[in-house]
N, C-alpha and C positions, 0 to 999 in steps of 0.2 A: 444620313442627316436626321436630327432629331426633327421631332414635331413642332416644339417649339422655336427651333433656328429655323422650319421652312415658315411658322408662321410670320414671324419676324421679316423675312424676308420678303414678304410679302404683303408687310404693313400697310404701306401708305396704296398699292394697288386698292384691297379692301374695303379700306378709308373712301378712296374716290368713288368705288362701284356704291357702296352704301350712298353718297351723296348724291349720285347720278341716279339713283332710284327716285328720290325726293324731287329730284330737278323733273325727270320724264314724268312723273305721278304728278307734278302743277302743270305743265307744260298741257296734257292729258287732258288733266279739266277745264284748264282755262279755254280748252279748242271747243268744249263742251257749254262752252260758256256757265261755267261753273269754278268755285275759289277752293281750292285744295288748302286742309288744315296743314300747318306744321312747314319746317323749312329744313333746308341741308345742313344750318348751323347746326339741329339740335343734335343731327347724326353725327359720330363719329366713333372710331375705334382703335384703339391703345393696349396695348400691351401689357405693358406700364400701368395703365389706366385701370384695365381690368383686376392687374394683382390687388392694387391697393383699393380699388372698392371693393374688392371678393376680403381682405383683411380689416377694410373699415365694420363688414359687417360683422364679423367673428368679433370685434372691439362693442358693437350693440348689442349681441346678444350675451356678451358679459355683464357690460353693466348694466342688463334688464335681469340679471340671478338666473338665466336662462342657463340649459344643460350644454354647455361648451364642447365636451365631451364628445355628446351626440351630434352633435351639432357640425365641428368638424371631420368627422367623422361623414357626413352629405354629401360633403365637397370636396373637388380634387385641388391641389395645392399644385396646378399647374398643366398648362395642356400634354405635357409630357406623361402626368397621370390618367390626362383623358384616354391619352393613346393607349396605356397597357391596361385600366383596372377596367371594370364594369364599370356599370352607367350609374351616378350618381343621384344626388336628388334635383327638382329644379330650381332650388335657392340657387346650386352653385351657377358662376358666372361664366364657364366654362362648359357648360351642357346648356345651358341658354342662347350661346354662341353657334354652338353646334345645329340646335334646334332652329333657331334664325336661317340658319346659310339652308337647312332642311327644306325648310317653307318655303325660301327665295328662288328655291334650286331646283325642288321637285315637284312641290306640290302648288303654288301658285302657276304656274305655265298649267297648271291641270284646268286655270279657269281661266278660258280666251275672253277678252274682255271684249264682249257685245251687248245688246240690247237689252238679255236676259238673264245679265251677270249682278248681284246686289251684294249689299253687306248689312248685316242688322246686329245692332247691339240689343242685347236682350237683359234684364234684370228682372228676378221674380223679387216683391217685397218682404216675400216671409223669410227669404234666405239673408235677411240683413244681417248681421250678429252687434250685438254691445262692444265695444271695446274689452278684452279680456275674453272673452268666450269666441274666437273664432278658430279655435281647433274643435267647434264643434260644428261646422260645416266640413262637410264632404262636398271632392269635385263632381260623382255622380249625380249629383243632385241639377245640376247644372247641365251636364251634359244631357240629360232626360227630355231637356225642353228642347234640344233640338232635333235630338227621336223622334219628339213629339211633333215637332214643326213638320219632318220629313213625313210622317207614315200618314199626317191630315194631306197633306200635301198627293199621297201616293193612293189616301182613299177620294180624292177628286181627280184622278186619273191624269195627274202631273206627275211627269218625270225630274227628279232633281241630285244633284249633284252636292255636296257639304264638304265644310274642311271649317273648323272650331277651334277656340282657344278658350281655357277659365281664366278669368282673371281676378283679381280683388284688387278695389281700391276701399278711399275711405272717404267717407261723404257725411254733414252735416244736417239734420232732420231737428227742426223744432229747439235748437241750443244740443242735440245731443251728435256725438261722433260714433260712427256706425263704420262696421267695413260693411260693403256692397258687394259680394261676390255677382260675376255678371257673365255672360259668352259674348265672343264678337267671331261671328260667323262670316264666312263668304258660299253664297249659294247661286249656284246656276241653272236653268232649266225653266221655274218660275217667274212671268211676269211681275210686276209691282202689286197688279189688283188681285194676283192669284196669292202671293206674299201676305198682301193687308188681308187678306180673309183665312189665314192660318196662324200668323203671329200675335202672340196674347198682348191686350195693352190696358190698360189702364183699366178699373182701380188695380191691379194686383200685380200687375207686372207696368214695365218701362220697357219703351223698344222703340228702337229705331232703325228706317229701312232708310237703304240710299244705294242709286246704284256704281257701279262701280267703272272709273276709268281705267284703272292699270293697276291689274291685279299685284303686280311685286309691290306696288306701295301702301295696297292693303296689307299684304304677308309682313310688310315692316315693322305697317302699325300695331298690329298683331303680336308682334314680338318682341314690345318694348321692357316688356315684368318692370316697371318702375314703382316704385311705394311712393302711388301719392293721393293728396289729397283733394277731389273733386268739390269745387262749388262756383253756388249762380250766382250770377249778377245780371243788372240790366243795364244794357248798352246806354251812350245817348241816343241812338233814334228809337230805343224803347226794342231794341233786340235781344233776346235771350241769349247772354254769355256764358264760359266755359274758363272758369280761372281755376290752374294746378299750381299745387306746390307739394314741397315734399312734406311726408307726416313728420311728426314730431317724436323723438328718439326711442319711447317706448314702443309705441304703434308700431313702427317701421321693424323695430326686435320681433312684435308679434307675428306681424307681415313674415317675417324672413322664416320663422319658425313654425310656420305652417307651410311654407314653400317646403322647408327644409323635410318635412313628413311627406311630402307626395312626388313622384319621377313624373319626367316630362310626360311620358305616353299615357297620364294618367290625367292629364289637362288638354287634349289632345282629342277628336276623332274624325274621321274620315272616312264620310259616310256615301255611298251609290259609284264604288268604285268596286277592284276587284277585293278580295278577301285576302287579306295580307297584306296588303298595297303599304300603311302606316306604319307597319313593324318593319319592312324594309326597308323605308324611307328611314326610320331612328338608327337603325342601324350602319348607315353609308359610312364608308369612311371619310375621314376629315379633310383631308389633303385632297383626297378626291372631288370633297364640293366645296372647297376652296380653287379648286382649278376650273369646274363647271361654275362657278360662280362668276370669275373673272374670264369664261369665255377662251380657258384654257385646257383645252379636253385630251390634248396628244399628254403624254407620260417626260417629266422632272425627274431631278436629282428627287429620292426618296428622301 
């Protein structure tokens, strides 16, 4: 059986465990007397869906005079390609797929959701870039601050635990549109007040700590790579809002073509575990955590 006729086959399973993460991650918080962002509507996963936004984007990054070439060249032209070539870049929408079930599968169970489980988003300001100049960031850059988080952390004689993602969006300063590269971390080990005294904030960085009820719906939100566009607004009872949309057809080319220069394990680290731990997790086969995902671990038709 091809990779693609078992995914197929397996569709609408997928489909539900994806939305049953969403439902258990409110369910979660609200016991905590707390409101979980996001709903089961936003989740879903298609087939179908996947091909033609992984061909919408190859359609954007043409008509931005972007290198096509190279460009498809990233990405596999179907998961049947996932199965036999090397790993592609993380534009494609098929190693993003992969990376998801990775997170849901292996490494979020790695953080049991207790007392001294958090999530922080983190943005340094000087990594902002101009619209047109963000392939002049690098993910290292990113990933450093949470080195950094860990080893302040390990010189106050706290034990902790990381699992990271880079991301970029694009956000609005003063009339101008800036991408924001930024990490959204899940860390264990550390209290809130041991957290607020290693995590950089303000003027220079943006961050925010929260802790965590059910870690797969962190791993979700983690794993969305969406091209969009962050900005504030203020509620009517004067509460600081959070309104997305998607960029605007250049942006989103740019977006796709800086994804399209870096592989997943390069957005990616996994820190106060064994040495190796990440490369083997990228590596899993597919079918295989599509069956640990859906709580199907005995051996299918290949």
């Amino acid at each position: 059986m091809t990779l693609s006729k078992f995914i197929y086959d397996h569709e609408l399973d997928i489909r539900d465990r994806l939305k049953a993460i969403v439902r258990d991650a409110a369910a979660a918080a609200e016991a905590a007397g707390r409101r979980h962002k996001g709903n089961s509507s936003s989740v879903t996963f298609s087939m179908q869906g996947m091909a033609r936004k992984q061909a919408n984007a190859v359609k954007d990054v043409r008509a931005a005079d972007l290198d096509v070439c190279t460009y498809e060249a990233a990405i596999h032209d179907g998961f049947d390609s996932l199965q036999r070539g090397p790993s592609k870049s993380a534009v494609c929408i098929y190693e993003r797929f992969r990376a998801r079930l990775t997170v849901l599968t292996k490494i979020a169970p790695l953080f049991a959701d207790g007392e001294n489980v958090h999530t922080v988003a983190l943005a340094k300001i000087s990594h902002r870039q101009p619209v047109g100049s963000l392939d002049q960031f690098r993910p290292l850059a990113a990933l450093r601050m949470v080195s950094t988080i860990q080893r302040r952390l390990g010189q106050r004689g706290v034990a902790s635990k990381v699992f990271a993602v880079v991301e970029i969006s694009l956000i609005k300063v003063d009339g101008k549109r800036l991408f924001e590269p930024h990490v959204h971390l899940i860390i264990a080990g550390p209290t809130r007040e041991e957290l607020m005294a290693v995590v950089p904030r303000r003027p220079r960085h943006n961050s925010q700590i929260d802790p965590v009820y059910y870690a797969a719906g962190s791993g979700l939100y983690f794993t969305k790579f969406q091209p969009e566009t962050r900005s504030g607004y203020k509620e009517s009872r004067g509460n600081q809002g959070r309104q997305r949309n998607r960029m605007q057809a250049s942006e989103r080319a740019e977006w796709l073509d800086w994804y399209a220069n870096h592989g997943m394990a390069e957005l990616m680290i996994l820190a106060g575990f064994q040495p190796g731990l990440m490369r083997q997790f990228m590596s899993a086969d597919l079918r295989e955590l599509v069956r640990e995902f859906l709580g199907r671990r005995c051996r299918g038709p290949r």
